[in-house]
N, C-alpha and C positions, 0 to 999 in steps of 0.2 A: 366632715373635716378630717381629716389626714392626719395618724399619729406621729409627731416628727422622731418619735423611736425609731420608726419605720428605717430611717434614712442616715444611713452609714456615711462617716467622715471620708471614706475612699470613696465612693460613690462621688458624694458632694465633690471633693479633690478634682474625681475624672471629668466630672461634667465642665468644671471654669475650666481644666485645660483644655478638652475640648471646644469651648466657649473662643478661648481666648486665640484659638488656632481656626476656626471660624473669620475674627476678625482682625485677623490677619494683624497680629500683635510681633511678637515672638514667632514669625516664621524662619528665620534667621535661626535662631535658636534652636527650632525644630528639624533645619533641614543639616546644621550642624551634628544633632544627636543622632538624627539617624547614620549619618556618616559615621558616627563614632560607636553605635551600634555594630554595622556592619563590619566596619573594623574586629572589634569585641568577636562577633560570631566567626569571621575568618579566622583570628587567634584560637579564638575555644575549638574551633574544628580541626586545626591543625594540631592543636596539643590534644587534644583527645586521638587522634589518626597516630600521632607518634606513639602514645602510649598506649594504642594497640599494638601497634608493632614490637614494641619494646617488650609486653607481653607474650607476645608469642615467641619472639626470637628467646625471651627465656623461658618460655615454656619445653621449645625445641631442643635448648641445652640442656635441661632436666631432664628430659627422656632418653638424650643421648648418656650423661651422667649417668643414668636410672639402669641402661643397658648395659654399661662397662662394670658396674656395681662399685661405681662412684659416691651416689647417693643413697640414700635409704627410699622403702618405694611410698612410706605417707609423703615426703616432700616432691616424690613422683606425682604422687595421685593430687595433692595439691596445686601443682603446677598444669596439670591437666584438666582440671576444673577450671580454673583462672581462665585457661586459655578456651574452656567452653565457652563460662559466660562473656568471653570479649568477641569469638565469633558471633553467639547469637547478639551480642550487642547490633555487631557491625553487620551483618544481613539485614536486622532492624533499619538501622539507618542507612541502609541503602535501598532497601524496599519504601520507605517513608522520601527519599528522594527521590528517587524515578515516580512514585504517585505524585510527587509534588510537579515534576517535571508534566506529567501527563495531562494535568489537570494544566497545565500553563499552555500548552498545546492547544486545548479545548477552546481557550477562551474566545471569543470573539478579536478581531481586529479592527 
């Protein structure tokens, strides 16, 4: 017999949704969310894209500041950290989208 410890309220959760998209209950409702999904992740990519940008282009005034001896060089050296970690961000995710591209290519038709 089966410990019902075992079996986690998220579990139980995903299964009926699953269940209920199955038959064909809330499809409506399903194909509504994922619209609004995709929405959602076109917003979060665009505002993430900006605020790379926006990092850099202030990271590039800091060094220009940095150079005239505008700024002091910790809030130099700070701004060129920032502007590290948003590169390797963004090679990240564009390595992760051309694999994702590549692998869409593969698929069968």
């Amino acid at each position: 017999m089966a410990d019902s410890t075992l079996i986690s309220s998220g579990l139980v959760r995903g299964a009926y949704r699953s269940s209920q998209s199955l038959t064909g209950g809330p499809a409506d409702r399903a194909t509504q969310a994922g619209e609004s999904e995709a929405t959602s992740f076109a917003e979060a990519l665009k505002s993430a894209s900006a605020d790379a940008v926006r990092t850099v282009r202030e990271a590039d005034v800091a060094a220009q500041a940095g150079m005239t001896g505008q700024l002091d060089t910790q809030s130099v050296v700070e701004a060129t950290v920032a502007l590290e970690a948003t590169v390797k961000v963004a090679v990240s995710m564009r390595d992760k989208f051309v694999e994702a591209y590549k692998e869409v290519l593969r698929m069968p038709i």
